[in-house]
MARFI-184581 format. One line per 3 residues: number of its first residue (from 1); for each residue x, y, z of N, C-alpha, C. Coordinates in nm, 2 decimals. Example, Ala and Ser with C-alpha at 12.3 -4.5 7.8 and 13.67 -1.06 7.14 Angstrom:
! MARFI-184581
1	1.32:-0.57:0.78:1.23:-0.45:0.78:1.32:-0.33:0.78 ~ 1.28:-0.22:0.71:1.37:-0.11:0.71:1.29:0.00:0.79
END
This chain:
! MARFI-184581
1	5.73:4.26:17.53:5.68:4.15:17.45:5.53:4.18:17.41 ~ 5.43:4.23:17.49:5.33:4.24:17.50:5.31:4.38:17.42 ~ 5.38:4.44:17.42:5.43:4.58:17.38:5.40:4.59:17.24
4	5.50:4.48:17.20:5.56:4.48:17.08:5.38:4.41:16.97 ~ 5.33:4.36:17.05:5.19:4.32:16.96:5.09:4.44:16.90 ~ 5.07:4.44:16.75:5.00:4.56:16.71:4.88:4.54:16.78
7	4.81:4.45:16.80:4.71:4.45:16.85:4.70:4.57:16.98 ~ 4.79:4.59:17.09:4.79:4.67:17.21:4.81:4.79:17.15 ~ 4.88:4.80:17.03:4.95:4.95:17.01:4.80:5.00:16.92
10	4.69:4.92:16.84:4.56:5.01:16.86:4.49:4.97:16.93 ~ 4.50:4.98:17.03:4.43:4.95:17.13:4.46:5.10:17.25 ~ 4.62:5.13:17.23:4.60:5.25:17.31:4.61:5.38:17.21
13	4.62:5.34:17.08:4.53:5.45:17.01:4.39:5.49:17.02 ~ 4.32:5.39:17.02:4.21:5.38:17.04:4.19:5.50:17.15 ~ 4.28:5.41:17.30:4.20:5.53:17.40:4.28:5.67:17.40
16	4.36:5.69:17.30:4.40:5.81:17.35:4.27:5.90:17.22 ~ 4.24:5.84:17.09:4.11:5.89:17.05:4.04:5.93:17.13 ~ 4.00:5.86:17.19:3.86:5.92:17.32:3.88:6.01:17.39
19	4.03:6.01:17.46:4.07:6.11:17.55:4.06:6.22:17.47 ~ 4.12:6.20:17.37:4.14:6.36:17.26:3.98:6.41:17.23 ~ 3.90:6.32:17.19:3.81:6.40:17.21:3.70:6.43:17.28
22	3.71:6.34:17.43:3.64:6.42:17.51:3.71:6.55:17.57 ~ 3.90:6.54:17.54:3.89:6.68:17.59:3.86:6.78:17.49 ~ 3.88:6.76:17.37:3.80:6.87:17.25:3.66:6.91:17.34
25	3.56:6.81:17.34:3.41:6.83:17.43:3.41:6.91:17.52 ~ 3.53:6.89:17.63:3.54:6.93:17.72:3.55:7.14:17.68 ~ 3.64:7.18:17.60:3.69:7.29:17.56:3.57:7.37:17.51
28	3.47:7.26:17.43:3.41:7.32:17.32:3.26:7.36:17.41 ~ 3.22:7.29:17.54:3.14:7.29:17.59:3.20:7.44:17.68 ~ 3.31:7.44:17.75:3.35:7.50:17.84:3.38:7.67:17.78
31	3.39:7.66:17.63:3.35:7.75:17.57:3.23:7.84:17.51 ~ 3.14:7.73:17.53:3.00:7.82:17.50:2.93:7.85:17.57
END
């Protein structure tokens, strides 16, 4: 039910954004 509300579904776009790019940070740091 709660699922189904767009509100939640960008909401965990949102955090998988972040994840994605602190792991980019993570690579790009762990790289240089």
């Amino acid at each position: 039910e709660m699922l189904d509300d767009p509100r939640c579904k960008v909401l965990t776009q949102v955090k998988n954004g972040v994840y994605m790019r602190m792991a980019i940070l993570k690579l790009l740091l762990l790289d240089s």
